[in-house]
N, C-alpha and C positions, 0 to 999 in steps of 0.2 A: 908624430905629426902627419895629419891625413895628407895626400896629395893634390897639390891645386889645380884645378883645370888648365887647361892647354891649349885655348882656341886660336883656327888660322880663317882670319878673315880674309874674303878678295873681292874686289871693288874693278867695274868694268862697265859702269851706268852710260857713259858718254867717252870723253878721250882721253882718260886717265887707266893705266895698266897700273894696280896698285893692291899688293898683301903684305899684311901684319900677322904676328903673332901676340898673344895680348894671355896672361895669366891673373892672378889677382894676390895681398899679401892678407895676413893671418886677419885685418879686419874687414875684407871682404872689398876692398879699393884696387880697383882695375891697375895692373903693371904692364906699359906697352914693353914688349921684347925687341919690336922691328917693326920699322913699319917704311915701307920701301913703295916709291910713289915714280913711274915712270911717265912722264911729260911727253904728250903728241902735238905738242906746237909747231916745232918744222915743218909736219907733214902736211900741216890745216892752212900753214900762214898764209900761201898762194893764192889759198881760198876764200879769204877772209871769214874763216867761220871752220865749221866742224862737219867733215864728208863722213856722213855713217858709216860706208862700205867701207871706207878707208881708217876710220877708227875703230873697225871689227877687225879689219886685217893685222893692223899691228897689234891688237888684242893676242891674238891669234902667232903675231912671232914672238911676242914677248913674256904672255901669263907664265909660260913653264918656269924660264930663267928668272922673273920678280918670285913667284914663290919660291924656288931653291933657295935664293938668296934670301929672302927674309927667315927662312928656317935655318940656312946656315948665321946669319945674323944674331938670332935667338941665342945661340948656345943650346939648342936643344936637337934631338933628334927626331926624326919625321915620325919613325913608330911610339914617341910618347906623346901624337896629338891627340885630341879627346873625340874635337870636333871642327868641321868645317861650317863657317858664317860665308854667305855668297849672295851679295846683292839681286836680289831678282825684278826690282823696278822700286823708282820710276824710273824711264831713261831711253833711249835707243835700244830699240829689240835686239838689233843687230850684234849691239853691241855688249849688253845685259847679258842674250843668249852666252856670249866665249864663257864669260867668267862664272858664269849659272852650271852650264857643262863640265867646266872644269871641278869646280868645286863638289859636284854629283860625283862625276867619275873617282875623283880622290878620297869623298869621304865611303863609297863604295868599296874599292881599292884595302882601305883597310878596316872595313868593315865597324866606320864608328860612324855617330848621328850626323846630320846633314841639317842645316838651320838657310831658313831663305829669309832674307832680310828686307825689309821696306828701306830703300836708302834715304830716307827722309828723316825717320824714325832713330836712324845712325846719327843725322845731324841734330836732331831735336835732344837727343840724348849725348852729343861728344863733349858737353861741358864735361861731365862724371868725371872725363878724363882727368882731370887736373882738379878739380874739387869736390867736397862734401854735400851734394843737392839732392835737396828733399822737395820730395813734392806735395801738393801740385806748385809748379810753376808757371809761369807767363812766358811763353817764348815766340820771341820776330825769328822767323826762319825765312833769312833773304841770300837767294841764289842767283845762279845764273836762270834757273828753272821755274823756279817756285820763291814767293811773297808772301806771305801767312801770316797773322798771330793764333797762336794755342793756346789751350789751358792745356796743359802738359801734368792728369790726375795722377799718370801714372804709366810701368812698361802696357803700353799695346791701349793706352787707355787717352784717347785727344779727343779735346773739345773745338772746332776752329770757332773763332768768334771773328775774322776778317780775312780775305784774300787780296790779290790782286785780279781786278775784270777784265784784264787785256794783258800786257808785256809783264814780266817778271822785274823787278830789279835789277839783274846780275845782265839780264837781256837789255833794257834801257841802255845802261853804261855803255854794254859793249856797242850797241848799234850807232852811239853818240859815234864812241870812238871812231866806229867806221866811216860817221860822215866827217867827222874832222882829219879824215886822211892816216890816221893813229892804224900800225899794223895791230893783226889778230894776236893775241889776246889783247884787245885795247883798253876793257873795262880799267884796271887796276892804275894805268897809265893817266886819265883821265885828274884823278887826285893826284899827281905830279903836275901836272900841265896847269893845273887850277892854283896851286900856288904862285903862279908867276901871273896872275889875269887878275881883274878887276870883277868880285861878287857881284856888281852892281852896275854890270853896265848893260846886260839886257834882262828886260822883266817878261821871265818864261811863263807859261801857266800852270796852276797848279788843280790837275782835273782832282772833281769830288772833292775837293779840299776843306767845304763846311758843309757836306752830305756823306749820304752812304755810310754812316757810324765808321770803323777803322779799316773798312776796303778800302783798297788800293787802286791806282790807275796812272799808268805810266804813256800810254798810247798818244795824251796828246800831247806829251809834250816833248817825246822822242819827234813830232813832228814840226812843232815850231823848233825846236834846235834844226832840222832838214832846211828850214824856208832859209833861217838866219846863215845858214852851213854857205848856200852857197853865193852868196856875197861875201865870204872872208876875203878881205883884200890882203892880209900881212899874217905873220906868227900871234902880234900880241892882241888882236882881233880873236884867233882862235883860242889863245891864252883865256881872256874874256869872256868866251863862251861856255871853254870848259869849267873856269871858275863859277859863271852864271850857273850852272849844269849843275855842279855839286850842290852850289849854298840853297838851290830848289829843291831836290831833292830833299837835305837838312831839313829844310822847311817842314815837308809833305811828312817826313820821318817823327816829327816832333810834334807836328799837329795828332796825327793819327795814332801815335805814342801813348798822348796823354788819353786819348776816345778810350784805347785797350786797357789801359789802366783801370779807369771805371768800368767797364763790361767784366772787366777778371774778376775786379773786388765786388760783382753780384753775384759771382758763382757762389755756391757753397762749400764749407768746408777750407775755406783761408785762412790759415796760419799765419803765414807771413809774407809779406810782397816781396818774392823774388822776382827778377825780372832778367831772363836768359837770351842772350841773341846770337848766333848761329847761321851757317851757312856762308858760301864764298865771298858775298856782301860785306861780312862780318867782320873782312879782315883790313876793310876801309879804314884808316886813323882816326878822319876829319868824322866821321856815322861814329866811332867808337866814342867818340870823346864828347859829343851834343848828346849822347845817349847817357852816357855816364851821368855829366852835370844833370841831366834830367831826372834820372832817379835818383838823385840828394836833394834836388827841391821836392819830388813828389815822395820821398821817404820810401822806396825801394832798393832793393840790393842788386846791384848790377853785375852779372856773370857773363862771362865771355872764353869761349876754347879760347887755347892759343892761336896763334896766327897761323902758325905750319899745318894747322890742319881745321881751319875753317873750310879750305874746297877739299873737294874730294880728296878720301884718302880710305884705305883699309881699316886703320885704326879703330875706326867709331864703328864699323862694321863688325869686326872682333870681337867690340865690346857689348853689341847690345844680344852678340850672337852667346857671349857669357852670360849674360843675364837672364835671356832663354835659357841656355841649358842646367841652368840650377833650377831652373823651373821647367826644363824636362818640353818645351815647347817645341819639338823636332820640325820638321818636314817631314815629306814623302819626297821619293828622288823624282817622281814625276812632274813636281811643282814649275809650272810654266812660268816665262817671262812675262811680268805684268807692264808694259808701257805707261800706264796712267793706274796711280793706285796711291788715292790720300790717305793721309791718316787719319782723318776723322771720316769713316767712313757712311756717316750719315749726311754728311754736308751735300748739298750737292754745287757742281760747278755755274758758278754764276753766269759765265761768259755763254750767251744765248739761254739763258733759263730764265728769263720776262722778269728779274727781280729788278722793282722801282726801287732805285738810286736819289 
């Protein structure tokens, strides 16, 4: 029995200090070993939001001790790695750089290949983890960062067919959060709060919502929740908003849903309509479950990571850094920190590029 690879991914894009070790079984299906995710919430919550310098720093006191431990976690020993997976962007430079260095210097260190990974590319790809997907498939990659649909042909191979033109998703939620008084990390909180409110008591807007094919736009309505924010007179007022806040969103998700649907099924080359979504967004219940019903009326197959590792995490990084090294796609240790780096790299960013909407 030949030996199966060994790869140690690490993840350092924004405020997560996080490495996995990841191998694969005799049919070539991804086995996570460890995958160890250390949280900078304490350090940002004062701030409401995420201090670069201050998410390089604890980068910085913690990458050594998260990788020891995910190695000792593995059951494996540090001289049977093959190969080092190391986020190189999108993300804070500051912050990309710890874990881009680190992972140079070690896979240097014992003198095996170095792989730089698009951390996008990790999430468009962290279903594998848990299921059998073939491609091409349709994938919503909604973050804190980034809002997209792809056609997802293949490793290193995207087609985007929609973005967001202003705020992210994962970015809307949280800044709601922050005008509802909700601490930092608010986004997630947001769908707890909305439970207890009324869908329907205020009528937000929903920009581009019968234009622009399946772009996104979250800008204006991060603002009318601002107007409505500061007349809350009570809890169940804010309750209200945040319920208003979700069932909009739903809305915007299921219109624009159905748009990608039809642009996927022009591409060439469709088998079959899978439909994959991904990213920190992803791990919304109430967006899981209007997405789901939606591909059994539109007759697509609905995939979803698990929850633990819809935001960032090492894991998906390991894993697409194994998919390269069976196909031998190395780096150079010189490989810089890329800040802005799609995957579809013909696309271009729409936000100031004169595209009529």
């Amino acid at each position: 029995m030949s030996k199966k690879p060994l790869i140690l991914g690490i993840e350092t894009s924004c405020d997560e200090t996080a490495a996995s070790l990841i191998t694969e079984n005799e049919g070539g299906r991804p086995i996570v070993l460890s995958n160890i995710i250390s949280s900078q919430v304490d350090v940002h919550k004062e701030f409401g939001g995420v201090v670069p310098e201050l998410a390089a720093r604890s980068h910085m006191e913690k990458i050594d001790w998260i990788v020891q431990k995910a190695i000792s976690e593995s059951g494996h020993k540090i001289e049977e790695i093959d190969a080092v997976a190391s986020t190189a962007g999108p993300g804070l430079i500051v912050c990309l750089s710890v874990g881009l260095s680190f992972g140079k210097a070690f896979a240097a260190s014992l003198n095996i290949p170095f792989i730089a990974i698009n951390h996008l590319e990790g999430h468009a790809l962290s279903p594998k983890l848990n299921s059998d997907l073939n491609y091409p498939y349709l994938l919503l990659l909604i973050s804190g960062g980034h809002s997209q649909f792809l056609n997802v042909k293949g490793l290193g191979r995207y087609k985007r067919l929609g973005t967001t033109i202003d705020d992210a998703l994962g970015e809307a939620f949280d800044k709601t959060a922050k005008l509802l008084g909700i601490e930092f990390p608010g986004g997630p909180q947001i769908e707890i709060l909305a439970k207890k409110g009324d869908p329907s008591k205020y009528d937000l807007p929903k920009p581009i919502f019968y234009k622009g094919g399946c772009n996104l736009s979250f800008a204006g309505l991060k603002t009318a929740v601002l107007k409505i924010a500061k007349n809350i007179k009570n809890d169940q007022e804010k309750f209200d908003l945040a319920a208003s806040f979700q069932k909009t969103i739903e809305e915007i998700l299921y219109k624009k849903t159905k748009v990608a649907f039809k642009e996927f099924e022009k591409q060439k080359k469709i088998k079959e309509k899978v439909f994959v979504v991904a990213g920190g967004v992803a791990a919304n219940k109430n967006i899981r479950s209007m997405l789901k019903n939606l591909c059994v009326t539109e007759g697509y197959q609905s995939i979803f990571p698990p929850i633990e590792i819809c935001g960032d995490n090492a894991a998906m990084i390991a894993m697409v850094g194994l998919e390269k090294f069976k196909l031998k796609q190395f780096s150079k240790l010189d490989h810089a920190a890329i800040p802005r780096w799609p995957l579809d790299k013909k696309a271009v960013f729409l936000k100031g590029a004169g595209i009529k909407l």
